[in-house]
Structures are given as C-alpha cells and as structure tokens.
N, C-alpha and C positions, 0 to 999 in steps of 0.2 A: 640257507634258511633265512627270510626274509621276515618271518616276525620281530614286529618292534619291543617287542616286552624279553625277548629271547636273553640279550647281551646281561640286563637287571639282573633277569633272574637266576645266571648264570653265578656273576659277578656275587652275587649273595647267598649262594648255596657254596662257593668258594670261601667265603667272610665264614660263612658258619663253619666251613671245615677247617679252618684255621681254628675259631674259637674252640671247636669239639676237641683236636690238638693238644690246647692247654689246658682242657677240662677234664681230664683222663683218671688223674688224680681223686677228681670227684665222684665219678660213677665206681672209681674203685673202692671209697668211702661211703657209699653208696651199698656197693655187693656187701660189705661186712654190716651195714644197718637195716638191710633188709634182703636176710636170707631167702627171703620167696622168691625173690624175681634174680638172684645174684647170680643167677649164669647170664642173663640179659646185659647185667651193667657191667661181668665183668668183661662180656664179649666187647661193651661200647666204652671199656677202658685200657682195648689195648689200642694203641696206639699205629702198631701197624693195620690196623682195619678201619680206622677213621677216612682216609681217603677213597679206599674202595667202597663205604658204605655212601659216602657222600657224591664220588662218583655215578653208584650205580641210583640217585634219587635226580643228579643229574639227566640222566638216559630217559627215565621217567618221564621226569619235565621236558623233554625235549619230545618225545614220544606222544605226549600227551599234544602241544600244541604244535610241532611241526608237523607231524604223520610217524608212518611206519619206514616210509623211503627214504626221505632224507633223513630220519635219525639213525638207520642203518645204513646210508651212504656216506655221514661225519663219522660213526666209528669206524668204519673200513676206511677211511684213509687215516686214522690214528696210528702210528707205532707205540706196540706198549710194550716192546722189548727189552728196551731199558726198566721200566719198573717193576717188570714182574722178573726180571732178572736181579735188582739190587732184591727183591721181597725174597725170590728164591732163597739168595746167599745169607741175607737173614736168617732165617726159618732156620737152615743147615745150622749155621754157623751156633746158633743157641741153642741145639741140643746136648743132651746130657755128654753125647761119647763125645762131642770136638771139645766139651769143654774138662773132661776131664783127660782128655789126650795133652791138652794146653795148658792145664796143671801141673799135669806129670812133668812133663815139659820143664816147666818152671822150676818146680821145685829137684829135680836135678838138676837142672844149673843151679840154682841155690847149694845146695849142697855140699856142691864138691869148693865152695868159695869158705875163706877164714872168713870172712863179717856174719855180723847177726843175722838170722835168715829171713826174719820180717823186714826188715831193710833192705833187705837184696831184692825178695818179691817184691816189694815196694816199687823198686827201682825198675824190675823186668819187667812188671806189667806198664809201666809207663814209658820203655823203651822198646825192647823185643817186641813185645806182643804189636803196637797199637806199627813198627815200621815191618809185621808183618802184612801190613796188608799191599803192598808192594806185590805179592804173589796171591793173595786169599781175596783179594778185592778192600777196599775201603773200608765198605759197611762190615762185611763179615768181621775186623780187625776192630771195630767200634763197640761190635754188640759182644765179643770176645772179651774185651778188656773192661767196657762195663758191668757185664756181669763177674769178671773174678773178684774187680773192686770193689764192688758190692758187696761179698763176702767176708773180704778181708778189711777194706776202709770203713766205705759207707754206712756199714751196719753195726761198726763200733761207736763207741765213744769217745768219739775223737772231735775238737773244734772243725767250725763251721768253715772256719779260715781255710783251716788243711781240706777240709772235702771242695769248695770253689777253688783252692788253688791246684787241686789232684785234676779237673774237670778242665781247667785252662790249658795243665802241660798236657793231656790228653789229647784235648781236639788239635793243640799245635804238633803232637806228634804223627796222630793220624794224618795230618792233613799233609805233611811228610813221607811218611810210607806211603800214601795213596798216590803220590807225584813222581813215584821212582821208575815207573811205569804206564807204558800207553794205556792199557787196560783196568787199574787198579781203581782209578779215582773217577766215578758216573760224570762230573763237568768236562776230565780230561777225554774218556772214553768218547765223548761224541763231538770232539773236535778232532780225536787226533788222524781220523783218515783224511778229512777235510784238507788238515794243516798238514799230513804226513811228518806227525811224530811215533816216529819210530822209537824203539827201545834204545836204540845208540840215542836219538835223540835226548832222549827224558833222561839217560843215564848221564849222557855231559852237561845238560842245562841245569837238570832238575837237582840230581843227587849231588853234582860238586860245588851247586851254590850254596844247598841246604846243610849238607853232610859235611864239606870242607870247606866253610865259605872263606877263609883264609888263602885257600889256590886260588878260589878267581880275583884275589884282591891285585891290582897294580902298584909298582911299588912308586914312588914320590922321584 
C-alpha cells in the first residue's frame, strides 16, 4: 500500500482506540442518561469490542483509499489467532456457570478453614484464582478474579487504598500464574516456540524464581 496519507490515518484511528479504551466508563454513563439509544453506548462501553470496532473502520479506511486488493491481500497475511483466542477465553471464562463453578470452589475451600471466611475469600481470590491461570490461560484468570472482586471488594464500602492495593497484588499475581506455563500468558505464548520454552522450561525458570525465589538464591 503505497498511499501517503495511509501510515496517519492509521496511526490515528489507533490514538482514538486507545482513547475509546479509557472512555468506556462514559458511554456506560451515557446508556443510563439516555435510555433511548443505551443498547448503542452500552455496546461502545464494553471494552472488549473497542478494538474490533476500531479495527473494523480501519479496513474501511484502507478499503476506501487503497482498493478492494490490497486491502484484502494486508488482512490475509494478518494472524488473528492470538486475539480472537485471548477474546474467546474471555467471553467463556465470564459467564454465569465458570463463575459460579469458581465460587463454589472458593467458598469450599473457605470452609473447611478455622479463619473468618471473608478473609479467606479475600485471600483465595487473590491467590488461587488469579495463579489459576497457569492452566485456564492469563486472561480468562483475570476476568475471573475481577468479577468475584467486584462482588465482594469493589462494590462494598471499603477505602480507596484497599481497592488500588487489591488491583496491584492482582495483576502481580496474575502475571505469575500466567508465567508458569508456555501457553498461559499471550507475550509468552508467542515466543515460546520461537525460544523453545517448554513446560519443563517455564516450570524451572519461571515458577522457582517467582514461587520459591529463596532456591535460586546463592549462598555468600
């Protein structure tokens, strides 16, 4: 594609899907101020359809001033197996039954434990859950553990402190369970054929630095 205006207008329909992104919040403010059009804004406040919609005004634009050829000859060499695979395990993973299979869950291990049991959930959804994704993939373990907390943290009345600091050990946990595994974590997943990391790999790199970082230490 040789148009000179192409790379801009690329470059700025990107800019805006990033802004769209962080503006999600507003069209959902939006769906409740104006019921007429609020299956509109709430469709353009969720979050996972911001890139496909921005993607697909992409195609547009390119369709529009490059032709019909080479805008169907850039998407066929696209791979979009990775994103419509992280969107899949999304999708799955926030429906009603994983999430109340991943309750259940919880709250039996809660259970059978002598400590308070808000305390314990506490603690499982910010352990268990987010180094499940070791097996469930990354994201799926993300939107899991965000939506329990949401129920139980988020939507209470609790300081501002405790919900940025539940959101901190969160992503540091996920981003742990996502590393336990060649598969689990979308950055690892498309290096590790590359690099041939294997499962033995990620298990001795990944999990005995994170998980026991005291074995890899040398001693003085």
């Amino acid at each position: 594609m040789n148009h000179p205006f192409l790379p801009w207008i690329a470059a700025a329909i990107f800019a805006l899907a990033v802004l769209h992104t962080f503006s999600t919040k507003y069209f959902e403010h939006l769906a409740h101020k104006q019921p007429r059009h609020a299956g509109v804004w709430h469709l353009l406040g969720e979050v996972e359809v911001v890139f496909g919609l921005w993607a697909m005004v992409l195609a547009i634009a390119l369709l529009t001033l490059a032709g019909k050829a080479p805008t169907l000859e850039y998407l066929e060499s696209r791979n979009f197996t990775e994103p419509l695979f992280v969107f899949a395990i999304m999708v799955v993973a926030g429906t009603r039954s994983i999430l109340q299979v991943c309750g259940l869950i919880v709250q039996q291990i809660a259970r059978i434990t002598p400590w308070p049991k808000a305390m314990v959930n506490y603690f499982l959804l910010l352990s268990v859950v987010p180094l499940l994704g070791s097996l469930i993939t990354e994201p799926a373990a993300m939107t899991l553990a965000a939506l329990m907390l949401r129920d139980s943290v988020f939507s209470a009345r609790v300081s501002e402190k405790l919900k940025y600091a539940t959101l901190g050990v969160l992503f540091v946990n996920i981003s742990i369970g996502g590393t336990l595994t060649p598969f689990a974590a979308p950055p690892v997943l498309m290096v590790a054929a590359t690099w041939q990391w294997d499962l033995a790999f990620m298990l001795q790199t990944s999990a005995g630095k994170r998980l026991w970082p005291c074995s890899s230490m040398q001693p003085w």
